[in-house]
C-alpha positions in Angstrom: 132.6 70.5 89.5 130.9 69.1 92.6 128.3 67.4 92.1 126.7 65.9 95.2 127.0 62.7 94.7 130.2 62.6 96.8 128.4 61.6 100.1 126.2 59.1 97.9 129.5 56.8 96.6 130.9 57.2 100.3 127.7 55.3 101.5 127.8 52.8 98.6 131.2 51.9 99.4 130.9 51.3 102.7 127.0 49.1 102.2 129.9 47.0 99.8 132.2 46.6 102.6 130.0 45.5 105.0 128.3 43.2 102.6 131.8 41.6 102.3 132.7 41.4 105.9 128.7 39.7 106.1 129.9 37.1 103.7 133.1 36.5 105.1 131.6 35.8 108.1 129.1 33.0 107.0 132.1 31.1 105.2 133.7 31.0 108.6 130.8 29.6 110.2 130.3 27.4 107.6 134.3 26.1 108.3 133.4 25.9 112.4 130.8 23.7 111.6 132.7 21.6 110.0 135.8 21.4 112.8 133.6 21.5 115.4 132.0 18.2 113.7 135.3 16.8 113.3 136.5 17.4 117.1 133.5 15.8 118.2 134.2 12.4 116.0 137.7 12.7 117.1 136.6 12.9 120.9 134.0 10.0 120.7 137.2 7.6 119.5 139.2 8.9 121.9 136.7 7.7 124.7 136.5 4.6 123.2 139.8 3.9 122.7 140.0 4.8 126.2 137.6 2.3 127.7 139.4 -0.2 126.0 142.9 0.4 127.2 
């Protein structure tokens, strides 16, 4: 038997999904961080290597 609770689960599964997509999101910002740190270290040798050549 119905028992109302139908449109209740629906909402809580989707607060669960979004919850996941929020922390999915904060690990890839966490990873750009770190590249974008990296690219930069990898451009500043790059200029000097080029000054020296």
């Amino acid at each position: 038997m119905y028992t109302g609770t139908l449109i209740e689960r629906l909402f809580a599964t989707v607060e669960r999904a979004e919850q996941e997509v929020h922390e999915l999101t904060d690990s890839q910002k966490q990873r750009l961080n770190y590249w974008y740190a990296v690219a930069q270290r990898e451009l500043a040798q790059l200029d000097a290597l080029a000054e020296v050549a």
